[in-house]
PDB file of N, CA, C and O in Angstrom:
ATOM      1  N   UNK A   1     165.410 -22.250-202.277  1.00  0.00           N
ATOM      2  CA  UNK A   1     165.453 -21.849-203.651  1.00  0.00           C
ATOM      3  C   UNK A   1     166.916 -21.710-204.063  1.00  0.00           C
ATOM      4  O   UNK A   1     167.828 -21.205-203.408  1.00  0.00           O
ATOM      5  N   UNK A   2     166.967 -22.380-205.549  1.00  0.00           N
ATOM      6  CA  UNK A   2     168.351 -21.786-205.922  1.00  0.00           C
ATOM      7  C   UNK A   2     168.949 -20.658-206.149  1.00  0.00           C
ATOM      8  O   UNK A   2     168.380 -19.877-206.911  1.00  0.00           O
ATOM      9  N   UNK A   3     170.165 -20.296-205.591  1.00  0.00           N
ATOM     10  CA  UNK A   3     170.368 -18.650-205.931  1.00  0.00           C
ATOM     11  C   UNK A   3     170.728 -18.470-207.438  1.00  0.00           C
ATOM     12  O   UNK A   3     171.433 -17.518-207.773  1.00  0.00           O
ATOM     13  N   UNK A   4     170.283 -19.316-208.306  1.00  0.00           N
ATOM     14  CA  UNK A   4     170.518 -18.846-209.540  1.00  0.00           C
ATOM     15  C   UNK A   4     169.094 -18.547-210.348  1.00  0.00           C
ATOM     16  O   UNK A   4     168.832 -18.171-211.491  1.00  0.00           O
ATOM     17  N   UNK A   5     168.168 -18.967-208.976  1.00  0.00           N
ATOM     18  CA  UNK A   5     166.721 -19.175-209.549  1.00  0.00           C
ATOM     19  C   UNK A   5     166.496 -17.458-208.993  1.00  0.00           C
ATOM     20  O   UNK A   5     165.633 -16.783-209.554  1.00  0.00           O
ATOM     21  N   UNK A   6     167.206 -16.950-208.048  1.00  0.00           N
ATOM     22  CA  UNK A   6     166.631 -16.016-207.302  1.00  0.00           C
ATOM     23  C   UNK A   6     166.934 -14.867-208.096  1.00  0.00           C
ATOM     24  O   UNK A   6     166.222 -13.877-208.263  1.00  0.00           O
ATOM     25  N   UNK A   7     168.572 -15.208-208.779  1.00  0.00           N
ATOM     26  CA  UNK A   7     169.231 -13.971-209.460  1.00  0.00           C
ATOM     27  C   UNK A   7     168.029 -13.999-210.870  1.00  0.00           C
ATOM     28  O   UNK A   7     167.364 -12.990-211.106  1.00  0.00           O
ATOM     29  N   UNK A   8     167.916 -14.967-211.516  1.00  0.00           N
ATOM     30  CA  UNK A   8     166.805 -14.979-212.323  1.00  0.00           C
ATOM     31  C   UNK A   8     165.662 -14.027-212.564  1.00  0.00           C
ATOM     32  O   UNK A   8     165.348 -13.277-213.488  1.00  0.00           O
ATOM     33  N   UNK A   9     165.016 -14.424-211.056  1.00  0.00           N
ATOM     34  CA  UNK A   9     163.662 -13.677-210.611  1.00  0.00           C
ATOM     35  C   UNK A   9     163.808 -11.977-210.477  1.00  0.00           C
ATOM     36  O   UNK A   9     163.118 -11.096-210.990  1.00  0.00           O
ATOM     37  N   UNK A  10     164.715 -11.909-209.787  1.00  0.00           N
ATOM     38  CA  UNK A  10     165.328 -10.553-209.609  1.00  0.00           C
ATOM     39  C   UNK A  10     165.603  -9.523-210.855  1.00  0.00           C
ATOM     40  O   UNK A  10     165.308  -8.341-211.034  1.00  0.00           O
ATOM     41  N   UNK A  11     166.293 -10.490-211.626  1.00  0.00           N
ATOM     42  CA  UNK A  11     166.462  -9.753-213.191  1.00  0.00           C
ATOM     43  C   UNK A  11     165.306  -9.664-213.826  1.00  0.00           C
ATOM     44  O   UNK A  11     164.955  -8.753-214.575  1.00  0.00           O
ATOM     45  N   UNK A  12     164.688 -10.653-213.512  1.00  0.00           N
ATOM     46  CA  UNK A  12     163.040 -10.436-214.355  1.00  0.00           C
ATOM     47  C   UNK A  12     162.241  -9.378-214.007  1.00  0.00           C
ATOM     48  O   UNK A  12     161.429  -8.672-214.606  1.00  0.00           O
ATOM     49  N   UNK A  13     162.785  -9.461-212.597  1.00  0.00           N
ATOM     50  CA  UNK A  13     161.881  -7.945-211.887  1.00  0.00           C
ATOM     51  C   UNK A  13     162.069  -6.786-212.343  1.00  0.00           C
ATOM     52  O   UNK A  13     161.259  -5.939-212.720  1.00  0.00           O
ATOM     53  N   UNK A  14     163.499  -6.779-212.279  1.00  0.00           N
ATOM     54  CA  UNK A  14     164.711  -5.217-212.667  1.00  0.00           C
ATOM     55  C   UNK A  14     164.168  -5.273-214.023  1.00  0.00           C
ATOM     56  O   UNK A  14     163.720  -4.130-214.102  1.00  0.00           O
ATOM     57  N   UNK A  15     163.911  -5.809-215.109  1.00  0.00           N
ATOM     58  CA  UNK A  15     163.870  -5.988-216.056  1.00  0.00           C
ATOM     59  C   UNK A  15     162.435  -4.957-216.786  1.00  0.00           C
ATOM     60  O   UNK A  15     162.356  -4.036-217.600  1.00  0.00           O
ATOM     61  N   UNK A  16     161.458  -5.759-215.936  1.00  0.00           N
ATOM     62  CA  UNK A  16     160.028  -5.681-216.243  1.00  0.00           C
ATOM     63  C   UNK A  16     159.804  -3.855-215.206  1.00  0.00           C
ATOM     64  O   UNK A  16     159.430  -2.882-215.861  1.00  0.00           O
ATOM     65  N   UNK A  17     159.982  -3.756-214.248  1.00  0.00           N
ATOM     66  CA  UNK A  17     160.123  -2.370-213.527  1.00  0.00           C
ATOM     67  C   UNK A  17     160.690  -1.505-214.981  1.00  0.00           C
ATOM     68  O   UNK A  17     159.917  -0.789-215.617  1.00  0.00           O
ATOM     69  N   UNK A  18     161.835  -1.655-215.294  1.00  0.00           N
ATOM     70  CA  UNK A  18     162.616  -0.428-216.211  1.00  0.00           C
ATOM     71  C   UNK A  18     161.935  -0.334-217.617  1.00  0.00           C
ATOM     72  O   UNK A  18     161.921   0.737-218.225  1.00  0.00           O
ATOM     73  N   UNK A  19     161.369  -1.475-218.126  1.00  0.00           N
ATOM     74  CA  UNK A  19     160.726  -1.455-219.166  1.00  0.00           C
ATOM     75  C   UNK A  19     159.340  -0.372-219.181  1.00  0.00           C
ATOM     76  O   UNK A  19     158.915   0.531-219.902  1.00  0.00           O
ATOM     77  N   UNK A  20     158.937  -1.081-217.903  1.00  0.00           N
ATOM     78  CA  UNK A  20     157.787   0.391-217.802  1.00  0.00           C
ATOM     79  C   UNK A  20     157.612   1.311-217.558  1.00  0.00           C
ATOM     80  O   UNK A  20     156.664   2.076-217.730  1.00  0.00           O
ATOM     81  N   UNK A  21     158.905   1.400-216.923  1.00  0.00           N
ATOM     82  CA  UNK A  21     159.097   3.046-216.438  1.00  0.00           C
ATOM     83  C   UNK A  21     159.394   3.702-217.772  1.00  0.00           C
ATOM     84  O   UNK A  21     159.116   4.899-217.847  1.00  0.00           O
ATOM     85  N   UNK A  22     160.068   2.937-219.151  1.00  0.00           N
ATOM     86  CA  UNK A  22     160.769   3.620-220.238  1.00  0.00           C
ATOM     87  C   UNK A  22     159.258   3.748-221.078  1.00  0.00           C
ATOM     88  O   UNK A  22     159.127   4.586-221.970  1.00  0.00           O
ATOM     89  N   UNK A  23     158.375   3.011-220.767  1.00  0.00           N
ATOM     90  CA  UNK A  23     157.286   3.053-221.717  1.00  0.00           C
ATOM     91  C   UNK A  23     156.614   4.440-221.109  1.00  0.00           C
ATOM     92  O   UNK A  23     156.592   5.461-221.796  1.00  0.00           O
ATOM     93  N   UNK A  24     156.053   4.399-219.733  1.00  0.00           N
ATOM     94  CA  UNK A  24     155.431   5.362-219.624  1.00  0.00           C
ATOM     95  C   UNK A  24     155.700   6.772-220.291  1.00  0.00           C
ATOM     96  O   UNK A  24     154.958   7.461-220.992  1.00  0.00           O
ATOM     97  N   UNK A  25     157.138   7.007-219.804  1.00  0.00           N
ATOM     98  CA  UNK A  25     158.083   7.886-219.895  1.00  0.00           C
ATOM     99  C   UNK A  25     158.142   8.451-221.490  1.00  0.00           C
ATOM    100  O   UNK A  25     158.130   9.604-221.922  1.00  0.00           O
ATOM    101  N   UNK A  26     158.186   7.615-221.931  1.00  0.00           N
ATOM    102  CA  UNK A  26     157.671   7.828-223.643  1.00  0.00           C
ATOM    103  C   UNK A  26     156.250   8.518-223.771  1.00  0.00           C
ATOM    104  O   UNK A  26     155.879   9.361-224.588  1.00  0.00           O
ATOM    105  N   UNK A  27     155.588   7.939-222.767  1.00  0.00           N
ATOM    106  CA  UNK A  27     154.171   8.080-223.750  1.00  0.00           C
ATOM    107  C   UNK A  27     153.902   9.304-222.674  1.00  0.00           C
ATOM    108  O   UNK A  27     152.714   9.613-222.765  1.00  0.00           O
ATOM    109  N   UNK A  28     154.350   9.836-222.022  1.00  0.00           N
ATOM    110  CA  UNK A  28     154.052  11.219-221.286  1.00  0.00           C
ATOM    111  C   UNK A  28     154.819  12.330-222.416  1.00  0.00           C
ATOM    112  O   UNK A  28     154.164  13.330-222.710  1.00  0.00           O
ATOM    113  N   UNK A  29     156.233  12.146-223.055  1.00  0.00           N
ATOM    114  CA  UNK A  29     156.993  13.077-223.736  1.00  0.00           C
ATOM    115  C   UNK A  29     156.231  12.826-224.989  1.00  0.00           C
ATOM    116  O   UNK A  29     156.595  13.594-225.880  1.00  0.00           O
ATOM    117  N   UNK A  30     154.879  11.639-225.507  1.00  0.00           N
ATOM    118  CA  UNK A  30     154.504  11.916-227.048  1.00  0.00           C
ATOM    119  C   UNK A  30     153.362  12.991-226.475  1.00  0.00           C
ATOM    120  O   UNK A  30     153.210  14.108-226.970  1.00  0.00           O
ATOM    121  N   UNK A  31     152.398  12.355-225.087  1.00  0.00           N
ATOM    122  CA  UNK A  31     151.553  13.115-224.988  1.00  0.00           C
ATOM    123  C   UNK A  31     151.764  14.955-225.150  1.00  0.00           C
ATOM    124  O   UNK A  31     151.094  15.833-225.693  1.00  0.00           O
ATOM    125  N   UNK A  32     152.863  14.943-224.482  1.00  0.00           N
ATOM    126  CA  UNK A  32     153.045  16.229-224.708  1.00  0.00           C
ATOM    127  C   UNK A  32     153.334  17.052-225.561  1.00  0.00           C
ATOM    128  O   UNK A  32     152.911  18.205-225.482  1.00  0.00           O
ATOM    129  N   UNK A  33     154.270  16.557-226.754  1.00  0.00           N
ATOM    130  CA  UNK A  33     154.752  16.876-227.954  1.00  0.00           C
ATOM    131  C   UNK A  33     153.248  17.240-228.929  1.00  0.00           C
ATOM    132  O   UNK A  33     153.150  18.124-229.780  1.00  0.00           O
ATOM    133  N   UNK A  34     151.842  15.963-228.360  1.00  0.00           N
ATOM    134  CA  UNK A  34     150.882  16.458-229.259  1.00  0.00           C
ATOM    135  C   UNK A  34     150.067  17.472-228.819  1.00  0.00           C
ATOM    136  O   UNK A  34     149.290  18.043-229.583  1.00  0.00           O
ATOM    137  N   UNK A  35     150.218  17.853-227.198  1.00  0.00           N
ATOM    138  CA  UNK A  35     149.722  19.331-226.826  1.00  0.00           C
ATOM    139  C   UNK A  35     150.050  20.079-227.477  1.00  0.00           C
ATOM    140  O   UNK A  35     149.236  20.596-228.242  1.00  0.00           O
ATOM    141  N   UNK A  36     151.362  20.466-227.469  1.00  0.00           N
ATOM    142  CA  UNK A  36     151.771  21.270-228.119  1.00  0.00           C
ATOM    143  C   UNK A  36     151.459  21.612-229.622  1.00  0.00           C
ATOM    144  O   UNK A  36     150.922  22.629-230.064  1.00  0.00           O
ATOM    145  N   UNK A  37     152.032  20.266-230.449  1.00  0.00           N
ATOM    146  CA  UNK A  37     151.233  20.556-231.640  1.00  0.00           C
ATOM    147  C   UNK A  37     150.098  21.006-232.164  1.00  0.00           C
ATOM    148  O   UNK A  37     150.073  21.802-233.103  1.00  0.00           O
ATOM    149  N   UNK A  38     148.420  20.229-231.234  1.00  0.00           N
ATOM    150  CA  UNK A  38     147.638  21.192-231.008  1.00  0.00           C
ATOM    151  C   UNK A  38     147.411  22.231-230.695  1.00  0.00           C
ATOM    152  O   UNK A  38     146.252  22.544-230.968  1.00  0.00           O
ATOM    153  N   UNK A  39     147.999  23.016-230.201  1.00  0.00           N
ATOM    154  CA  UNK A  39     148.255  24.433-229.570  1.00  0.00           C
ATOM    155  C   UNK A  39     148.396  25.394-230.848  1.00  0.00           C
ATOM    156  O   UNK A  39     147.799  26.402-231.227  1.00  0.00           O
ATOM    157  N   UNK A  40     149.780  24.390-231.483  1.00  0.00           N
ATOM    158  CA  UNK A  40     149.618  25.114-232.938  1.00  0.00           C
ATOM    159  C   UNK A  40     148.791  25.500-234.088  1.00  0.00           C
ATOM    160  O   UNK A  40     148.714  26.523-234.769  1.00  0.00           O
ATOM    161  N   UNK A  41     148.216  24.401-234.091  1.00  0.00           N
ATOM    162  CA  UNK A  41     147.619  23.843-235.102  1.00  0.00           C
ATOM    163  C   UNK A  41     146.339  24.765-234.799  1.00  0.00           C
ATOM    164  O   UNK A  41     145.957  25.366-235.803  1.00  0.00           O
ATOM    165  N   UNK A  42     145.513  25.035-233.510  1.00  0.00           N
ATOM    166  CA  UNK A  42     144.642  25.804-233.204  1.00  0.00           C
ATOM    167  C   UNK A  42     145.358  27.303-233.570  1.00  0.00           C
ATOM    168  O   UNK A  42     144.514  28.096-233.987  1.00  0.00           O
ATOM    169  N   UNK A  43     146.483  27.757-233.515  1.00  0.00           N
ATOM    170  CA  UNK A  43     146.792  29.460-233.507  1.00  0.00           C
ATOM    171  C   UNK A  43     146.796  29.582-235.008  1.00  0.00           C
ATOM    172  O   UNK A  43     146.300  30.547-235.589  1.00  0.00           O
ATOM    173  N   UNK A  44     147.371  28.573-235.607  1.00  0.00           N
ATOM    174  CA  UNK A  44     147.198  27.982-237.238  1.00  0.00           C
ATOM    175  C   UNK A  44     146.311  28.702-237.381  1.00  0.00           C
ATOM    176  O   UNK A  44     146.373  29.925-237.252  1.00  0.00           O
ATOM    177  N   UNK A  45     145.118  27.914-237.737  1.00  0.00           N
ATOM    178  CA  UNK A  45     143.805  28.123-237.734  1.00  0.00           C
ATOM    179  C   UNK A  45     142.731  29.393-237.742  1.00  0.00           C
ATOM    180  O   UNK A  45     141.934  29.805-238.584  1.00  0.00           O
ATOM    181  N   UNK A  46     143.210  29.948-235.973  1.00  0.00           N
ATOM    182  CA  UNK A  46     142.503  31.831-236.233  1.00  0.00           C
ATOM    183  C   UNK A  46     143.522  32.288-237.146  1.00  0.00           C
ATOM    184  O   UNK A  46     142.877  32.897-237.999  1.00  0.00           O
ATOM    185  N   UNK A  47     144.788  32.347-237.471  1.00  0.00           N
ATOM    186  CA  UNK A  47     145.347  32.991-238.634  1.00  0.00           C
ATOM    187  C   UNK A  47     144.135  32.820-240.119  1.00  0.00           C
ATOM    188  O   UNK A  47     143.499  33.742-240.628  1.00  0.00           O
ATOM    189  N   UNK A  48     144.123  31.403-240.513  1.00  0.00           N
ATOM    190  CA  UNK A  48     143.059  31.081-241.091  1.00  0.00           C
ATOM    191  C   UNK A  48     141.936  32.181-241.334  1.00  0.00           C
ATOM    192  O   UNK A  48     141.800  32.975-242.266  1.00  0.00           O
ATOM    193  N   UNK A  49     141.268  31.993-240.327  1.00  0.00           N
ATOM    194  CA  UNK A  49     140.003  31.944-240.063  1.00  0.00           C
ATOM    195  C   UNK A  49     140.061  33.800-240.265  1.00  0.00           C
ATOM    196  O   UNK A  49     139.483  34.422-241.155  1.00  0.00           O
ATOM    197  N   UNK A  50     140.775  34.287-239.359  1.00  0.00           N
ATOM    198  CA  UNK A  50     141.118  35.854-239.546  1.00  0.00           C
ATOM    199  C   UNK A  50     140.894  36.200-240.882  1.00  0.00           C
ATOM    200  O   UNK A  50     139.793  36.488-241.352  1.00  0.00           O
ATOM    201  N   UNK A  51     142.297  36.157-241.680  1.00  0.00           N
ATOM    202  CA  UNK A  51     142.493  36.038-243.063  1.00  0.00           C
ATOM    203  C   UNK A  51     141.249  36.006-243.833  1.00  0.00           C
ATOM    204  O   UNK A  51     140.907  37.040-244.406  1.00  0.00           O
ATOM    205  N   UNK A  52     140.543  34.974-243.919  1.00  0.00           N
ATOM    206  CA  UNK A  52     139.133  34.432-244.546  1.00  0.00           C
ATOM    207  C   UNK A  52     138.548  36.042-244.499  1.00  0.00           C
ATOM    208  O   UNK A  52     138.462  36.906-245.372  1.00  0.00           O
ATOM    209  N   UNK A  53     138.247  36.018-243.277  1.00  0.00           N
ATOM    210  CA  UNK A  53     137.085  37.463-242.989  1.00  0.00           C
ATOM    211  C   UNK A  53     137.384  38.468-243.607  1.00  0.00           C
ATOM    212  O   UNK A  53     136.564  39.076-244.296  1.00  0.00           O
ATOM    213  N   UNK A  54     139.071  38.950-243.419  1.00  0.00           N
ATOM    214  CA  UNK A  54     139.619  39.843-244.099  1.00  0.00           C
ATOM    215  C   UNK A  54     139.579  39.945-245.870  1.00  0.00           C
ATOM    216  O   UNK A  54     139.651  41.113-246.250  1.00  0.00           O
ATOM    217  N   UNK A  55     139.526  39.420-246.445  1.00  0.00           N
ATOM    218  CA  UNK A  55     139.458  38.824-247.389  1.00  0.00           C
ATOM    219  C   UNK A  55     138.048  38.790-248.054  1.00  0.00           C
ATOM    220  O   UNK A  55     137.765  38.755-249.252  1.00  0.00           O
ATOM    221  N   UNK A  56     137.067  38.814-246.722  1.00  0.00           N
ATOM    222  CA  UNK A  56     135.759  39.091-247.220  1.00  0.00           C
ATOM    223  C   UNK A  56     135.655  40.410-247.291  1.00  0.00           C
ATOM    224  O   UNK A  56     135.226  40.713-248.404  1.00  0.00           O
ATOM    225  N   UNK A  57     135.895  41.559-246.460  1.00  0.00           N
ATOM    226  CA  UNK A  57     135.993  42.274-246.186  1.00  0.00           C
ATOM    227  C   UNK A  57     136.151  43.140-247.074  1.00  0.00           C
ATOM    228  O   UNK A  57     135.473  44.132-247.343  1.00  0.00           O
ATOM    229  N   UNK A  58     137.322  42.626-247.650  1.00  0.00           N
ATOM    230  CA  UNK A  58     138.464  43.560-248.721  1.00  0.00           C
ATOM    231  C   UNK A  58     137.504  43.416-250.630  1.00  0.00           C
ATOM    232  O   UNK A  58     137.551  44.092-251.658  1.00  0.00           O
ATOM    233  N   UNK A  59     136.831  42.283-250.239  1.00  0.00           N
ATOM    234  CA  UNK A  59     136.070  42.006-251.167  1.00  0.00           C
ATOM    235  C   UNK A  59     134.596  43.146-251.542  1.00  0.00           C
ATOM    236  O   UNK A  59     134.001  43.351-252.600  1.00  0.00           O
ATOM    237  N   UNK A  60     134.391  43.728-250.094  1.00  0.00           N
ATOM    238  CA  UNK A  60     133.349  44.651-249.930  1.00  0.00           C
ATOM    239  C   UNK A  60     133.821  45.670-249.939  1.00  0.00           C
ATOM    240  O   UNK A  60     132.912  46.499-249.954  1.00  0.00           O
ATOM    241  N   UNK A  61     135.208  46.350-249.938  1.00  0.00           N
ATOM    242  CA  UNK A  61     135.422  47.925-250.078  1.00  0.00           C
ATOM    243  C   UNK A  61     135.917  47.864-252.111  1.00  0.00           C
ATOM    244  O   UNK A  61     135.864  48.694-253.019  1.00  0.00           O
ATOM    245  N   UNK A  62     136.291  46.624-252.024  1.00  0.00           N
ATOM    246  CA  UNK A  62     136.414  46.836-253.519  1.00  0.00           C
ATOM    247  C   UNK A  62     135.622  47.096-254.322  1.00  0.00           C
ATOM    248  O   UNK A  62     135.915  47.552-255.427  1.00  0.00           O
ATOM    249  N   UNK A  63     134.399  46.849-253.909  1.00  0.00           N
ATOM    250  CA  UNK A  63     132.870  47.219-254.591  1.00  0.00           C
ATOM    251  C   UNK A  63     132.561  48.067-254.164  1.00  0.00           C
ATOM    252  O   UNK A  63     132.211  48.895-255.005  1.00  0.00           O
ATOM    253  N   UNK A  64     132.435  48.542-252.685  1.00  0.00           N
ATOM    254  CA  UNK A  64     131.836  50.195-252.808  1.00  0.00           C
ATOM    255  C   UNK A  64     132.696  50.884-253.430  1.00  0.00           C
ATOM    256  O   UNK A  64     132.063  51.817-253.926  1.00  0.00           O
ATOM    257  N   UNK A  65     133.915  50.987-253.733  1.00  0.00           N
ATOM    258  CA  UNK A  65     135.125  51.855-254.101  1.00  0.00           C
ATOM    259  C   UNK A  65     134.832  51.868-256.093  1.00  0.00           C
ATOM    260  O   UNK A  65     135.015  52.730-256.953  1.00  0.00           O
ATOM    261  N   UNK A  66     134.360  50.573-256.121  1.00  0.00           N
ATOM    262  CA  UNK A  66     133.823  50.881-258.176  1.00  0.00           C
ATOM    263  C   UNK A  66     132.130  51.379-257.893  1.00  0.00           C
ATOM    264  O   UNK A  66     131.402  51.864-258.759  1.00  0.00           O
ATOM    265  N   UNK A  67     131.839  51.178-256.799  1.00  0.00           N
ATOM    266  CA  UNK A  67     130.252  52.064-256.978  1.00  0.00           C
ATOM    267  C   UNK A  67     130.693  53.482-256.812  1.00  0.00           C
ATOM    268  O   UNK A  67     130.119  54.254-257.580  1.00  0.00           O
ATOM    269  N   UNK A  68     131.541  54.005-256.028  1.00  0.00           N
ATOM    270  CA  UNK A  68     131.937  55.426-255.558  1.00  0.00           C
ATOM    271  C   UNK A  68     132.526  56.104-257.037  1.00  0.00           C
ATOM    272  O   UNK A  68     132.194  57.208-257.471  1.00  0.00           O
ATOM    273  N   UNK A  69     133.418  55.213-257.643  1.00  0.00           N
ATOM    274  CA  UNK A  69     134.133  55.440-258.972  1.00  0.00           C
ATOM    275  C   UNK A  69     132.851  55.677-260.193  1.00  0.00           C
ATOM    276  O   UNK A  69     132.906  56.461-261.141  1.00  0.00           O
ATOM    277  N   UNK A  70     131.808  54.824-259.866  1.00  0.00           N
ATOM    278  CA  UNK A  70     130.919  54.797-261.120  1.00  0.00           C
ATOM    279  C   UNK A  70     129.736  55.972-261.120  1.00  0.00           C
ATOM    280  O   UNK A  70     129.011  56.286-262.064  1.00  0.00           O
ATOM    281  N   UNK A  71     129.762  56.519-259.787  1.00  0.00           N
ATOM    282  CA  UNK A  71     128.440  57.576-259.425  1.00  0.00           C
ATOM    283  C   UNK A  71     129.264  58.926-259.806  1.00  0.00           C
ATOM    284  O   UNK A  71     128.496  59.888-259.759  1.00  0.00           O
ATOM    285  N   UNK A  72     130.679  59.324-260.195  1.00  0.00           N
ATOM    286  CA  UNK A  72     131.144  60.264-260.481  1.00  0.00           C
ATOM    287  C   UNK A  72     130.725  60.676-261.739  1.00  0.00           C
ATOM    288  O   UNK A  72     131.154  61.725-262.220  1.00  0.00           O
TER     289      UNK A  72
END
């Protein structure tokens, strides 16, 4: 074989190896970036969801508090 065929092959190798190592490598640092985001996005959420209840809540002392006001 020619050694210009070999340096060739070799670079194609080096080439194709680093490419995938840079791809994986990417797609492990997006995977993770969207854990995280989910993580948020869920603590998001019981804030949400908390709030809501509270809110119902606050909705029910405001009415016993004008029934308490109106029986005087």
């Amino acid at each position: 074989m020619d050694s210009t065929v070999l340096v060739g092959l070799l670079s194609l190798a080096g080439t194709l190896i680093g490419t995938l190592g840079g791809i994986l490598a990417s797609n492990k640092l997006t995977t993770y970036r969207i854990e995280r985001l989910e993580e948020k996005v869920n603590k998001h959420n019981q804030v949400i969801e908390r709030t809501y209840r509270l809110e119902g809540q606050m909705t029910e002392v405001q009415h016993d508090i004008r029934d308490l006001k109106a029986q005087k």
